[in-house]
N, CA, C and O of each residue as an XYZ file, in Angstrom:
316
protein
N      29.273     10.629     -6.049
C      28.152     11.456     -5.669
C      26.937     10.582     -5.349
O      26.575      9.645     -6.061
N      26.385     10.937     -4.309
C      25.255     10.011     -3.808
C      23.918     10.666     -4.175
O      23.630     11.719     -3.607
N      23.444     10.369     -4.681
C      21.877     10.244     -5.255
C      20.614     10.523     -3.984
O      20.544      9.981     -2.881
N      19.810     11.422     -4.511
C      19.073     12.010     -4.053
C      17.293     11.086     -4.360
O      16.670     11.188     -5.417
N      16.824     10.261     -3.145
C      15.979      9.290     -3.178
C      14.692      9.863     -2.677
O      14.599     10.547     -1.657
N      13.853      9.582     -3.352
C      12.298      9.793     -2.711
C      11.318      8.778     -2.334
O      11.310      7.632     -2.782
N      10.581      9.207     -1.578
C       9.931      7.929     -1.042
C       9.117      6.910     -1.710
O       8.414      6.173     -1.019
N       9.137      6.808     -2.822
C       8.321      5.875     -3.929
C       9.758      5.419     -4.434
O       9.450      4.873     -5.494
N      11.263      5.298     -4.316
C      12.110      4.868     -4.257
C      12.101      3.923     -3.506
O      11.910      2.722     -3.695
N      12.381      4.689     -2.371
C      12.445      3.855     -1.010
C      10.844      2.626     -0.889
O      11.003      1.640     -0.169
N      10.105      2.716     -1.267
C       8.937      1.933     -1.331
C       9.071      1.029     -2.310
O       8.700     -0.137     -2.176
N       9.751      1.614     -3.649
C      10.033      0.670     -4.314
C      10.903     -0.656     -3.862
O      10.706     -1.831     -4.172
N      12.166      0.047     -2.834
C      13.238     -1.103     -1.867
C      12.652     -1.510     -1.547
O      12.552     -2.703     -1.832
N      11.741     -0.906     -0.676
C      10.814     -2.188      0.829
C      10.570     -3.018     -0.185
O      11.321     -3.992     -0.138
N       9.787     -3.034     -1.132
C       9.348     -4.330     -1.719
C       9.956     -4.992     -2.941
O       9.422     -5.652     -3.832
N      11.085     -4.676     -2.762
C      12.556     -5.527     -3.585
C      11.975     -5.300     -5.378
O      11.761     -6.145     -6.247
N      11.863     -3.830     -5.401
C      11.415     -3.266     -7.062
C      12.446     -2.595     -7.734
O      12.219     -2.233     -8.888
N      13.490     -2.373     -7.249
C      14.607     -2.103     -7.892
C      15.648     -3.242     -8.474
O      15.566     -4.468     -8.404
N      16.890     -2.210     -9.211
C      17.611     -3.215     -9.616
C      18.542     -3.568     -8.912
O      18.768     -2.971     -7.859
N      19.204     -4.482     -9.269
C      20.833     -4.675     -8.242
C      21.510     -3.279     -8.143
O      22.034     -2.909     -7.092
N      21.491     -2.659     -9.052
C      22.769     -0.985     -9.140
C      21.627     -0.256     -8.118
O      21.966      0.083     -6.985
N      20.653     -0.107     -8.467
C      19.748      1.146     -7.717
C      19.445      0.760     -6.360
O      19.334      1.744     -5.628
N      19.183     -0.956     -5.469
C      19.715     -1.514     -4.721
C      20.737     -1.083     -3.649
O      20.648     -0.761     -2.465
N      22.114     -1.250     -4.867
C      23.278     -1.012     -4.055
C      23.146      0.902     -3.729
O      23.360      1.443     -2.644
N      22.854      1.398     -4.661
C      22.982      2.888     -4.549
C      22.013      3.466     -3.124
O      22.439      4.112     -2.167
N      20.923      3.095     -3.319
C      19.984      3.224     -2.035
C      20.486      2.759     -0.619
O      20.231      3.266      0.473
N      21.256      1.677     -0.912
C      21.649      0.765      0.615
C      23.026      1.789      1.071
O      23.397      2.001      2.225
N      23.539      2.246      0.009
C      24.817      3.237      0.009
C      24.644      4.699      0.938
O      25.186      5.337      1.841
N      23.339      4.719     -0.097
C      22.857      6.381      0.978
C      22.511      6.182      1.878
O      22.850      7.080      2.648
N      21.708      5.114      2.548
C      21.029      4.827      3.859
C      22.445      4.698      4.699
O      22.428      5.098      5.864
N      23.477      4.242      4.246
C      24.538      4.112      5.574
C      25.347      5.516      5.646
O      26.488      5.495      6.107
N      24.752      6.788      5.178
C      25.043      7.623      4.971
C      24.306      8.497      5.622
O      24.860      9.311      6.361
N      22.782      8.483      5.447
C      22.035      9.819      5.568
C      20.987      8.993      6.584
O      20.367      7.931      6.534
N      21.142     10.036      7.484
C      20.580      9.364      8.704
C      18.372      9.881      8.472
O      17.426      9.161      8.790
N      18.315     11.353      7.819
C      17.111     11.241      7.061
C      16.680     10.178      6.573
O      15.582      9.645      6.734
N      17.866      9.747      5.749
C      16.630      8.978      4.659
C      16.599      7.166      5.200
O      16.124      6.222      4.569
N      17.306      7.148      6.614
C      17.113      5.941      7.348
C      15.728      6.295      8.295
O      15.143      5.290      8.696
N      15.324      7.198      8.568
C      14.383      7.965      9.265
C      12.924      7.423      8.916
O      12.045      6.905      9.605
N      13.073      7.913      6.901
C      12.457      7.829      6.196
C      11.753      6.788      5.601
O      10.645      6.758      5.065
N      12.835      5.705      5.851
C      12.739      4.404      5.341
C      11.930      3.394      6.597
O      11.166      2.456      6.372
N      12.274      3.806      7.659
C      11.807      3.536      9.129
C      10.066      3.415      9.144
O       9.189      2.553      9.196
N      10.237      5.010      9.054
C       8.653      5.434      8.684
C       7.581      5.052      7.592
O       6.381      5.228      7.800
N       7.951      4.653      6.708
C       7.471      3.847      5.545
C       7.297      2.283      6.050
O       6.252      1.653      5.892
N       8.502      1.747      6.693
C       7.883      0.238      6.993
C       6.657      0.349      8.048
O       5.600     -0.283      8.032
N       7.091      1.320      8.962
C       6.239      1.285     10.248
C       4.880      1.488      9.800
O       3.977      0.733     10.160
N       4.640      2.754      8.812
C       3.084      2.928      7.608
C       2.974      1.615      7.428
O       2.125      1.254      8.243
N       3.441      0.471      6.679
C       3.156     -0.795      5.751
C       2.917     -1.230      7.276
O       1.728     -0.916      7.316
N       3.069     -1.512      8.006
C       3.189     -2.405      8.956
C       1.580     -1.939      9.321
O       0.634     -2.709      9.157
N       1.475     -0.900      9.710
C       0.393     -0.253      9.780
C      -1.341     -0.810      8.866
O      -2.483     -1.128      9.196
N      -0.467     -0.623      7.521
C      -1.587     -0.571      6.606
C      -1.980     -1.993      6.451
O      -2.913     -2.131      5.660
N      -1.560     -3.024      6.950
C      -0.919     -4.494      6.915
C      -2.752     -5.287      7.847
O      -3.570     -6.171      7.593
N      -2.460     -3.947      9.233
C      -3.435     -4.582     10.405
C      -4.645     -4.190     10.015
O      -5.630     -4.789     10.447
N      -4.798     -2.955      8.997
C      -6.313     -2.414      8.775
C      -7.096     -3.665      7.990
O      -6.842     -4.302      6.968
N      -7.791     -3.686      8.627
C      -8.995     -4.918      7.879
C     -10.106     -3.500      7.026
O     -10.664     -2.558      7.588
N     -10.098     -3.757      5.968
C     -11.351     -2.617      5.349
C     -12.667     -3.446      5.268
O     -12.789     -4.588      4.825
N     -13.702     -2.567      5.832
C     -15.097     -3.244      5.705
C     -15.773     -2.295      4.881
O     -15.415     -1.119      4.811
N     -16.742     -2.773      4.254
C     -17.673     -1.803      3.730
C     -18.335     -0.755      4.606
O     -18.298     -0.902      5.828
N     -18.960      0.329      4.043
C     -19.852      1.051      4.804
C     -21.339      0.600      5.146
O     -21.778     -0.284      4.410
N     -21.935      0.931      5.852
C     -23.273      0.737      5.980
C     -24.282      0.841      4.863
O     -25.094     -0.073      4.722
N     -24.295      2.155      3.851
C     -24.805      2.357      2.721
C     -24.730      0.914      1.954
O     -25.567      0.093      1.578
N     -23.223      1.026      1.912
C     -22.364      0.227      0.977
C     -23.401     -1.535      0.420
O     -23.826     -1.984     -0.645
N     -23.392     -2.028      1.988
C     -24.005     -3.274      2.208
C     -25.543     -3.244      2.375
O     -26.154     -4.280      2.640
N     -26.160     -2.073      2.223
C     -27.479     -1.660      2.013
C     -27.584     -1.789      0.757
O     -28.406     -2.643      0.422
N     -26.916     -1.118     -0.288
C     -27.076     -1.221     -1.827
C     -27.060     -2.605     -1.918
O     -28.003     -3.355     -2.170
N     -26.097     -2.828     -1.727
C     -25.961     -4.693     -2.187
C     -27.119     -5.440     -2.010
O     -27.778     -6.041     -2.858
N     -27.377     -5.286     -0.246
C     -28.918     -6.022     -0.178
C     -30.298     -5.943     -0.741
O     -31.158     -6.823     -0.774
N     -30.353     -4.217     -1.352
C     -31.532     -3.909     -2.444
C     -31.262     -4.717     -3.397
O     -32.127     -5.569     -3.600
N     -30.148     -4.746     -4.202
C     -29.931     -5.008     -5.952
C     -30.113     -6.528     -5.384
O     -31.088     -7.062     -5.913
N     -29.334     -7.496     -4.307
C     -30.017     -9.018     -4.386
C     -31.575     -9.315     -3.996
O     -32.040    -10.442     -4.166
N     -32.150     -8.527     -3.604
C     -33.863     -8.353     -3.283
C     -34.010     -8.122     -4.596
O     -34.218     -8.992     -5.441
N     -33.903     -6.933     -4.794
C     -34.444     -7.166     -6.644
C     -33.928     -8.443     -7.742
O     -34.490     -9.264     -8.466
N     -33.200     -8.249     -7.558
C     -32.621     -9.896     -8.629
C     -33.529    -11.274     -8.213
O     -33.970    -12.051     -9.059
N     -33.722    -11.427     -6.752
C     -34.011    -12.274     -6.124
C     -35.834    -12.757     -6.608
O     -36.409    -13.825     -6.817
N     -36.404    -10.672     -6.623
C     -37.995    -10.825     -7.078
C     -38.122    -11.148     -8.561
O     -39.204    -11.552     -8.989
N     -37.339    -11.031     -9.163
C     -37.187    -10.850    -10.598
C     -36.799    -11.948    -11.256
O     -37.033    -12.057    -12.459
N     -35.956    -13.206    -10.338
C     -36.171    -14.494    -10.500
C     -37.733    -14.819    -10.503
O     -38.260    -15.288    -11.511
N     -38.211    -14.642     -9.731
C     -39.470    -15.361     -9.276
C     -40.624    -14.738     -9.901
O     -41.656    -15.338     -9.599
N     -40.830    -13.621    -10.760
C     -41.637    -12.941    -11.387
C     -41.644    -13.541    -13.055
O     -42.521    -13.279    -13.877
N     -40.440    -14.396    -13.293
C     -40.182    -14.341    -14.493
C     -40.512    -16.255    -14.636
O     -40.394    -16.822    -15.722
């Protein structure tokens, strides 16, 4: 009987977090169930995805920062 996988499974494979048995069992269903090759597809193609996003701060974000080092900065020099 082949085992019924969810995608934090399959995420766990992409990044080699299983064991050898759960491994073989996953690689078993994939030559089986053309879904959950679908599935597995779509998950690398996401990582691949999430791979190119560079995250920057927001505008606020790097505004706060530049107040609190202005203040630190006067607060050296006051003291």
């Amino acid at each position: 009987m082949i085992k019924t996988f969810t995608p934090d499974d399959l995420l766990r494979y992409l990044y080699k977090d299983t064991s050898t048995e759960e491994t073989q069992e996953i690689e078993k269903a994939l030559r089986l169930d053309i879904r959950l090759q679908d599935q597995l597809e779509q998950l690398k193609a996401d990582i691949e995805l999430l791979d190119t996003l560079v995250p920057e701060p927001s505008e606020s974000c790097l505004n706060h920062i530049m107040d609190y080092a202005r203040a630190m900065n006067l607060r050296a020099y006051c003291n």
